[in-house]
C-alpha positions, -999 to +999 in steps of 0.1 A: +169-120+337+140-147+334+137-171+311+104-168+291+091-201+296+058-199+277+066-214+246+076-249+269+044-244+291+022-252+262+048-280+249+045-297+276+008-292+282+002-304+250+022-331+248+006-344+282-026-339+269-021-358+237-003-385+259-036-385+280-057-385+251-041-418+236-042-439+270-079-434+270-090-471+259-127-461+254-113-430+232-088-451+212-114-480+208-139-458+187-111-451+168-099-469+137-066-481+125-060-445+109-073-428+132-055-443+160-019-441+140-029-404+138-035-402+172-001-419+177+021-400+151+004-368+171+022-380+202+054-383+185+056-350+167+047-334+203+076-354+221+101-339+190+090-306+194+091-303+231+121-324+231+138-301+208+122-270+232+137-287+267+172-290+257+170-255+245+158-243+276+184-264+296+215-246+279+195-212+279+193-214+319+227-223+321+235-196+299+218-171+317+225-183+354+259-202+353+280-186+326+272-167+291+296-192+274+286-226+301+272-244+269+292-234+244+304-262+221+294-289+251+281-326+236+246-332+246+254-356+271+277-329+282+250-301+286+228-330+303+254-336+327+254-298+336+217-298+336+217-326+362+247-308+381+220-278+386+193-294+394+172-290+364+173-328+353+176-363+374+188-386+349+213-382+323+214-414+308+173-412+306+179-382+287+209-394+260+180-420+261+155-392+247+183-377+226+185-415+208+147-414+204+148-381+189+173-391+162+147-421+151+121-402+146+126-395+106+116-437+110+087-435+121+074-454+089+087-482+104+056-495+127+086-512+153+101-476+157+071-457+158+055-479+185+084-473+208+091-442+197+052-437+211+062-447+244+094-432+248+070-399+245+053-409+270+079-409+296+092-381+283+064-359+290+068-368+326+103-360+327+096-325+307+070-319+335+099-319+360+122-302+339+091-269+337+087-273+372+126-267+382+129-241+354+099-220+374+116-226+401+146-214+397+139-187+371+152-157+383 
């Protein structure tokens, strides 16, 4: 049975868009300090949302196309691992990498955090790309 992948489609879309939004100088420049914090803190809550969406997704598939009980109780570098193993991922370590990133993001106060946590989003939203491409793929 297919996944229904809607719910990630428009994660991911609106985390890239959001992403695209806040590497537009010209857009960003007309901004101020608040505004462009906003902006920021906008691209953070998209990356925890979709994050949270793309590892669900991961053990889902698994779920449904490897084994009912393939994800059962598995660490999340363990379920990455899998997800590489089927070709839904590339990189593990990049996503433990993500996993890390989501677990700072109650700190955002702290400017440091935020700023990296701002473009760790960034590269995430590529990676989730890749990860709703193979999941289309191989959704059957």
């Amino acid at each position: 049975m297919p996944l229904e992948l809607g719910s990630l489609k428009k994660a991911v879309s609106a985390l890239t868009d959001v992403c695209a939004k806040s590497d537009d100088a010209r857009f960003m420049g007309s901004l101020d300090e608040v505004a462009r914090n906003a902006i920021k803190a906008g691209v953070i809550q998209h990356f925890e949302f979709t994050y949270e969406l793309s590892w669900k997704f991961i053990k889902r598939w698994l779920e449904t196309n490897v084994s009912p009980t393939a994800a059962d109780g598995v660490t999340r570098r363990e379920l990455f691992r899998l997800g590489a193993e089927n070709r839904l991922i590339d990189d593990v370590e990049q996503w433990m990498r993500y996993h890390e990133a989501r677990n700072l993001t109650a700190h955002t106060y702290e400017p440091e955090v935020a700023e990296r946590l701002f473009h760790t989003a960034h590269r995430f939203a590529l990676d989730a790309a890749r990860l709703l491409a193979a999941l289309e793929e191989r959704n059957d």
